[in-house]
Each structure stands twice: as structure tokens, then as C-alpha cells.
C-alpha positions in Angstrom: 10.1 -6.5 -9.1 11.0 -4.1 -5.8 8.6 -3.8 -3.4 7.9 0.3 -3.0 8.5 1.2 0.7 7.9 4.3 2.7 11.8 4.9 2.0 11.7 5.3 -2.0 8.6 7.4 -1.7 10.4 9.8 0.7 13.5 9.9 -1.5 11.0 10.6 -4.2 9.1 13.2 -2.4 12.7 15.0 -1.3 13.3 15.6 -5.4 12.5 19.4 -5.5 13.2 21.5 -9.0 14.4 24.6 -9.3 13.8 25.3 -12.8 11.2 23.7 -14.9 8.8 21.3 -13.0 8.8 17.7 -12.6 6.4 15.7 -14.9 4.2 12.6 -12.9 2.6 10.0 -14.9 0.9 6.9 -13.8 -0.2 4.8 -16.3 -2.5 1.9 -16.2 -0.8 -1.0 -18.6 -2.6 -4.3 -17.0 -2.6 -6.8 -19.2 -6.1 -8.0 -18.4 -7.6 -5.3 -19.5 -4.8 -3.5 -22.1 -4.5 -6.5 -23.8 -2.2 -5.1 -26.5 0.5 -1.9 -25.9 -2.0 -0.1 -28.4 -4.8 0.2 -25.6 -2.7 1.8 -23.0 -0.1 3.7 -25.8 -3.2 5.6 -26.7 -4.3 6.6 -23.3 -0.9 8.1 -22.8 -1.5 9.7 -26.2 -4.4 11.9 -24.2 -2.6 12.0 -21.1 0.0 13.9 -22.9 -2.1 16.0 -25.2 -4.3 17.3 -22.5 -1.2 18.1 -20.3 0.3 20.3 -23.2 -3.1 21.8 -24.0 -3.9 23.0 -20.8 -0.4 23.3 -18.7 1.9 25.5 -20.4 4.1 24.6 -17.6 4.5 20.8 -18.7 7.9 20.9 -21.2 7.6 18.6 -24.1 10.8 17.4 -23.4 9.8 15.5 -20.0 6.3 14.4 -21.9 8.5 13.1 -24.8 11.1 11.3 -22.1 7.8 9.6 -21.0 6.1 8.8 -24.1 9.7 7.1 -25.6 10.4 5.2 -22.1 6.4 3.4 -22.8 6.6 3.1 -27.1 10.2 1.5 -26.4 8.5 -2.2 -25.7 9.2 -1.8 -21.3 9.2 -5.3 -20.1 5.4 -6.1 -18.9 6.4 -9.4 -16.7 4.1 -9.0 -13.8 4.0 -5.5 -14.2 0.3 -3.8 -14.2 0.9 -0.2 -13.6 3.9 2.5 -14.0 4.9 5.1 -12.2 6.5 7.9 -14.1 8.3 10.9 -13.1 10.7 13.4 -15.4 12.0 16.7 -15.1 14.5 16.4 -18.1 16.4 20.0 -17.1 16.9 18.4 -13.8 18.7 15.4 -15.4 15.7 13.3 -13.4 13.7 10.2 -14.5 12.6 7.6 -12.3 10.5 4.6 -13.5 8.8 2.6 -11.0 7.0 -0.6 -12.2 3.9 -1.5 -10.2 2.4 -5.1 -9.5 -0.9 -3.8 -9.7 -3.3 -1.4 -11.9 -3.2 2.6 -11.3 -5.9 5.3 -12.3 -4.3 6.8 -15.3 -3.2 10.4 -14.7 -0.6 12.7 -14.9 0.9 15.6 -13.0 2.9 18.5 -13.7 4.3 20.3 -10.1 7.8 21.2 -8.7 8.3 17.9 -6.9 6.9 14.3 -8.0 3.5 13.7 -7.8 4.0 11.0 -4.7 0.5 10.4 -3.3 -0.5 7.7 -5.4 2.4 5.4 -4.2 1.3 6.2 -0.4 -1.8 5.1 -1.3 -0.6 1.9 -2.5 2.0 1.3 0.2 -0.5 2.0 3.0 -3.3 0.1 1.2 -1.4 -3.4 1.1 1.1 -3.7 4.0 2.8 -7.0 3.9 0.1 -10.0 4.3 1.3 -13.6 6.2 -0.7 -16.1 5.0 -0.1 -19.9 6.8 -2.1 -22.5 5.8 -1.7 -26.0 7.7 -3.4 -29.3 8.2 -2.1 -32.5 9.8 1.0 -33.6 7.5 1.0 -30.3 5.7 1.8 -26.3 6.1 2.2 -23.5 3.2 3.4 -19.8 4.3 3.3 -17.1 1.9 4.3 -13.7 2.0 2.1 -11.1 0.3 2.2 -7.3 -1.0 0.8 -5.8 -3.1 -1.3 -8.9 -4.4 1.8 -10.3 -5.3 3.7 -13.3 -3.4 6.8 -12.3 -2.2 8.1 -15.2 -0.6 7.1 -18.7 0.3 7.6 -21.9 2.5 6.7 -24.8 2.2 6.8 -27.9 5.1 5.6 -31.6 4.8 5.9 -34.0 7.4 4.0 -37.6 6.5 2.2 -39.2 9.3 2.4 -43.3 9.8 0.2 -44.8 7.2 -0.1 -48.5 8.8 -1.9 -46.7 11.9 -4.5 -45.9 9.0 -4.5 -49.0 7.5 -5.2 -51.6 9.6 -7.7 -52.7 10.8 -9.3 -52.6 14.3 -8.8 -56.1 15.6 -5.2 -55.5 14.6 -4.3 -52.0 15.9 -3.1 -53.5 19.5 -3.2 -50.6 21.5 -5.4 -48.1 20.1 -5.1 -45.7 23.0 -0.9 -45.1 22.4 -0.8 -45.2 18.8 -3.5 -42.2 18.8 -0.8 -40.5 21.5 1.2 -41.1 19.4 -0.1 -39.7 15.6 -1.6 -36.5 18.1 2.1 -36.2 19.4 3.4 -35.9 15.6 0.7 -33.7 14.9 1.8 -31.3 17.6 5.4 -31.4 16.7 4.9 -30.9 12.9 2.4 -27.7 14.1 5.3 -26.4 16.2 7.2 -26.9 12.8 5.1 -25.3 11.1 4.8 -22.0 13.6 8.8 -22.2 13.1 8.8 -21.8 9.8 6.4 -18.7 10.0 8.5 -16.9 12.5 11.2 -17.5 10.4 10.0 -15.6 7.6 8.8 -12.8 9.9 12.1 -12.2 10.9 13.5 -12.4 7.4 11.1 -10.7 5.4 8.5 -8.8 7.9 4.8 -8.6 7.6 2.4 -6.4 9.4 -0.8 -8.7 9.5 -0.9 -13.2 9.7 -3.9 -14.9 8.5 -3.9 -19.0 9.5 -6.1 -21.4 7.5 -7.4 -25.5 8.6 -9.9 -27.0 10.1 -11.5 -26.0 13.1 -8.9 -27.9 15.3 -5.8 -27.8 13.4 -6.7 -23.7 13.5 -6.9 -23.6 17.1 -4.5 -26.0 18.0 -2.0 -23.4 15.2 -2.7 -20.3 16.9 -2.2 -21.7 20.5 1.0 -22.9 18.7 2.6 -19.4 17.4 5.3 -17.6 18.8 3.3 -14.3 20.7 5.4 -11.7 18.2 3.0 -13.8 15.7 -0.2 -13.9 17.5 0.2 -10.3 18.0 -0.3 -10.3 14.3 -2.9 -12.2 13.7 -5.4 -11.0 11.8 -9.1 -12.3 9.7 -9.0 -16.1 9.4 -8.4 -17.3 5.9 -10.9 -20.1 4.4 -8.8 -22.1 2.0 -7.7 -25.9 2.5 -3.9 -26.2 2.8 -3.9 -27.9 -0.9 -5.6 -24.5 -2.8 -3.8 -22.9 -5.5 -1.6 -20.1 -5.6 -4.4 -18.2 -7.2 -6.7 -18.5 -4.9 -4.3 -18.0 -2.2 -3.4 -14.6 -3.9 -7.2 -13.8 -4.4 -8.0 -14.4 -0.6 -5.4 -12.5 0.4 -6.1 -9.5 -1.2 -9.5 -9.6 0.0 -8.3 -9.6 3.4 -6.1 -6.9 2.4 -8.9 -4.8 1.4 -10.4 -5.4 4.8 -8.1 -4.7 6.5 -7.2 -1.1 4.8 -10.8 0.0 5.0 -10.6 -1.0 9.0 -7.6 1.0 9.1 -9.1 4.4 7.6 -12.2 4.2 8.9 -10.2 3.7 12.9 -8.4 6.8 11.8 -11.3 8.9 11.0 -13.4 7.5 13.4 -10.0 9.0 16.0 -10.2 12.2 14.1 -13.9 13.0 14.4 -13.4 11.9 18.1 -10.8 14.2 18.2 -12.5 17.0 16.8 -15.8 16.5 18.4 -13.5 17.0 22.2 -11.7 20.2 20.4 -8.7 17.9 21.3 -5.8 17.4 18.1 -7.8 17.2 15.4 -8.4 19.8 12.2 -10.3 19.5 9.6 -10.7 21.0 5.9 -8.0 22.3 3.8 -8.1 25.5 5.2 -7.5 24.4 9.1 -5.4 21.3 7.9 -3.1 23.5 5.9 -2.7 26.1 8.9 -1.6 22.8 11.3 0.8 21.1 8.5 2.5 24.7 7.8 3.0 25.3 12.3 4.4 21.3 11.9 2.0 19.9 14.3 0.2 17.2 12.0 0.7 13.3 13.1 -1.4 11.8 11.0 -2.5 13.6 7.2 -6.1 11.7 6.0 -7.1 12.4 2.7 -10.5 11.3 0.6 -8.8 9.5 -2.2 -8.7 11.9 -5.9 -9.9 14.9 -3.8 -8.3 18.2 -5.3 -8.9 21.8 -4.9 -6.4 24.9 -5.7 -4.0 27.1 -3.0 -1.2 28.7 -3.1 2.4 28.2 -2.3 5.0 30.6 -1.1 8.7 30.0 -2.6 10.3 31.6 -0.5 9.2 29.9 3.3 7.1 27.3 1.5 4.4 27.9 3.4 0.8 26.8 2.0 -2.3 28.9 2.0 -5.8 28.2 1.0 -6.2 31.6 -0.8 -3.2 33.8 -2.2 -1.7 35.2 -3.7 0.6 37.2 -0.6 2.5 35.2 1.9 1.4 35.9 5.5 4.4 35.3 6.8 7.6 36.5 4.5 4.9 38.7 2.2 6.1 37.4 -1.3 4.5 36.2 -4.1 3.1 33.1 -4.1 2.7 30.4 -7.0 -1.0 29.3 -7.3 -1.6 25.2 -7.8 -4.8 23.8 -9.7 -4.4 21.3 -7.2 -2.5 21.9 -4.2 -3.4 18.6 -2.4 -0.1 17.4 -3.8 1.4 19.9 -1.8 -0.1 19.4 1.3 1.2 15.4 0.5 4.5 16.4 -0.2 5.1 18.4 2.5 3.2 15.6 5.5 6.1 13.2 3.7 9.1 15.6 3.7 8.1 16.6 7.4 7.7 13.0 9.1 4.2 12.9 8.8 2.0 9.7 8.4 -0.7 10.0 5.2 -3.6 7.9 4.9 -5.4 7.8 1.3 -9.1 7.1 2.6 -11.0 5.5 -0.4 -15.4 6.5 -0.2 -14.8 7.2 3.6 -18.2 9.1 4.3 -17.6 10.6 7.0 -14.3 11.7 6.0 -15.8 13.2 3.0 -18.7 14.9 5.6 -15.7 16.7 7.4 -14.2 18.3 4.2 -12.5 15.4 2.5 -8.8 16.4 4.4 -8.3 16.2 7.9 -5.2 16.0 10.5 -4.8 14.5 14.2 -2.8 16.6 15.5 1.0 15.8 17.5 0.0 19.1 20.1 
């Protein structure tokens, strides 16, 4: 399954139609919970109901592309959510099959419905896991609470030092210099082996796992581009299972992404507290993205609200319905937060999804730090 980067979700975001809109579904197919194509088949069924109930601008043609693509038997190998998008007069349908569970919804707007995959992309940033004891070291590569790629590195120590016994070891002293100096070497394997995926495959974040000594005696051990990285320590012996692995990783995952939004919105009410590159609220954060100046778009995850949209200089407003600056007509949104998403993507910007973040939620539920 490809890994979603920040490069398919811009190419995605770049889609614009000219004519009818572009249909966005995500649909929630995890096996653990949908057990059989029945469970999730009839949540689309109300997905797609309500959308041609209430949006006159959905076209049965992209809800029926969409509905076919999910009755047709898709192949569900490690595949726990979908990401739909359609705009059948446009020729356009792009699947994308997600490793993990989505909230079911579904979009109807003039380019695809994006967010979502930030979200997810920005949520799990590649994870290094290396796990390593005295004869023994694992690295894994996660995203998305999937493994991506793996290593594996076993280097035996004597066994007679072990089994003899003490009148019979001789010199004690240089046969423990001499198990401590494999030990070292097969740690410095070990860090090798690590580095080597980094360059290969690239993760944002290392977690190392052993003992108290082996752990310190690892991290002392790592090349600095890896210690740079280094991030919670995991608790597993070098001999868990995969699933555990994949479970303790996504917990540090989690961390991680919640120490990540709440740095950025601890920056932003900073920033706004000092009257220094920070906005807040969709009216002030709309005025910033619209004169280019936003860095950084934060958003409290599901928020939505409606604005307006001029087509002509595709400029945003919070209320409508005449562009301030070419005075047309502008198209009114049920939820312009879409908007404001697509157009942070299409102009650079980074977007952080913020999931119950209080204090963003305090400050309006949207905020921007600001370039200038």
C-alpha cells in the first residue's frame, strides 16, 4: 500500500473543477469493526442519500462512481479506511486506500476535500523503532501504524565463557574484555544498521528499547543525525512481537502528535498575546491566508462554519455575498473550512489538524502564525 505524502495531497489539492464539483468520500471499512462489506456498504448507503437530499450540487453520477468502486468487492488487505474523490464531468477519480480507520463523511466542493489526509499525514510522521540487547537488534520502520520496513541483526556471543565454570574460566578479567568488546562492536552494528534505513527510507522520530545499560550504552552509540531524532524510550524486550511493537509505536505516535499541536498553539497564543504573527478566528485567519502571509494554518479537528468565496480572485470572506476586492458575486460554502485548507496547501502553507486542543478551541478553533 503507498504511503500518502505531503506530495499526493498537494497534487490532490491542485485538482480544481470548472464545471460540476468534485465529490469527497471517506469511508470507514476496518475490518475490526465492519466485519462484513454489509456494515460499511450501508453507511455509504446514508452517506450518499443525505448528500443528494440536502446538496443539489452533488451529481448522481460522481455518488454512483463511488458507490460501484465500494459494492465491486475493492481488495481490503490491510486496508482500513478509503479515501474517495470524483468529479465524473472532469474525467476525475482518485482512490486512495488507507492503513487506518477514517470518520465516515463525505464532501461535495470545487476541489477535493484534502484535510482529512493532512490530518493523517501530520498525525503519524515516520516512527524508528530499534530494539537491541547483547546478541540481538530489530529496527522497524513505522507510518501510519503500519510497518514499513524492517532489519533485523544477530550476532551470538561465546557460549563456553557462559558455561564453565569458575575454577576453569583462567582469566576471568580478559574473557569479560573480551564478551564487553563484542558487545560494543555488535551495538555499533546495530547503530549501522539504523542509519542505514534512515538514509534509505527516512523517519522523523527514533525510539531505542533494552535494558538500562544496553539503552545507554545504544544511544551513546548512534550516529548524531540519529540522536538528533531520538525521541520517548520504548519499553519492549528485543524478542516482543510485531504486534506489540506496532501497538507501542503508535502510542508514541500519539504522543508525539499531541506534543506537536499543543507546541504550535502554545507558539500561537504566545504570538498573539505579544501582537506579534499570530491571528486568530476565521474571520482574522481568513483576512491573513487571503494577503498570503500565513506560515503555519492550525485547525480544531471537524470544526466547520460557512463563508464565502469569490471566483473570480478567489478570495475568502467570512460573510458575503460581494467581493471586497474585484466586487463579484461570491459562491457561499456550508463549510468553508475546506477552503481555507485548500488554499494554506495550494499556497505553501503548513496545516496542523489539532485534535481537543483547549486552548485552541478557546481562541476560535482556527488560528495562523503568521510569515510577517
Amino acid at each position: 500500500m503507498p504511503v500518502i505524502t505531503e506530495t499526493v495531497i498537494r497534487e490532490l489539492a491542485a485538482f480544481r473543477s470548472t464545471g460540476s464539483p468534485v465529490v469527497s468520500c471517506y469511508l470507514d471499512v476496518d475490518g475490526r469493526r465492519q466485519v462484513r462489506p454489509q456494515d460499511y456498504e450501508h453507511r455509504l448507503d446514508s452517506l450518499l442519500r443525505d448528500a443528494a437530499e440536502r446538496d443539489p450540487r452533488a451529481s448522481s453520477a460522481d455518488l454512483e462512481v463511488i458507490s460501484t468502486y465500494v459494492r465491486n468487492g475493492f481488495d481490503r488487505s490491510g486496508v482500513r479506511g478509503l479515501a474517495m474523490f470524483s468529479c465524473a464531468e472532469s474525467e476525475f477519480w482518485q482512490v486512495i486506500p488507507l492503513p487506518v480507520p477514517v470518520s465516515n463523511s463525505l464532501m461535495v466542493n470545487h476541489s477535493p476535500a484534502v484535510e482529512p489526509l493532512e490530518h493523517l499525514v501530520h498525525e503519524l510522521e515516520p516512527l524508528g523503532v530499534l530494539l537491541v540487547d547483547r546478541q540481538r537488534a530489530r529496527m522497524f520502520v513505522f507510518q501510519f501504524g503500519q510497518l514499513i520496513e524492517r532489519a533485523e541483526l544477530f550476532e551470538e556471543l561465546p557460549r563456553d565463557y557462559d558455561s564453565r565454570d569458575e575454577a576453569s574460566r583462567g582469566s576471568r578479567e580478559r574473557e569479560q574484555h573480551h564478551t564487553d568488546a563484542l558487545v560494543a562492536q555488535h551495538l555499533r552494528h546495530g547503530a549501522e544498521v539504523a542509519f542505514r534505513l534512515l538514509q534509505e527510507r527516512g523517519f522523523a522520530h527514533l525510539s531505542v528499547g533494552g535494558t538500562d545499560d544496553i539503552h545507554a550504552a545504544m544511544v551513546a552509540t548512534l550516529h548524531p543525525y540519529l540522536r538528533e531524532r531520538l525521541t520517548h524510550r520504548i519499553h519492549l524486550p528485543v524478542t516482543a512481537s510485531e504486534k506489540e511493537i506496532c501497538a507501542a509505536a503508535l502510542e508514541i505516535e500519539q504522543r508525539l502528535e499531541a506534543e506537536k499541536e499543543a507546541a504550535l498553539v502554545s507558539r500561537l497564543r504566545d504570538s498573539i498575546g505579544s501582537h506579534s504573527r499570530g491571528v486568530a478566528g476565521l474571520g482574522d485567519t481568513i483576512g491573513a491566508l487571503n494577503d498570503r502571509r500565513v506560515a503555519t494554518l492550525l485547525v480544531s479537528d471537524g470544526y466547520a462554519e460557512s463563508g464565502w468565496r469569490c471566483p473570480s480572485c478567489g478570495s475568502l470572506a467570512r460573510k458575503g455575498p460581494t467581493c471586497r476586492v474585484e466586487g463579484a458575486e461570491m459562491i457561499h460554502h456550508d463549510d468553508v473550512i475546506h477552503e481555507v485548507v485548500d488554499v494554506a496547501l495550494r499556497t505553501g502553507c503548513a496545516v496542523e489538524v489539532c485534535v481537543g486542543n483547549a486552548d485552541l478551541d478557546v481562541l476560535g478553533r482556527i488560528g495562523a502564525l503568521l510569515r510577517y
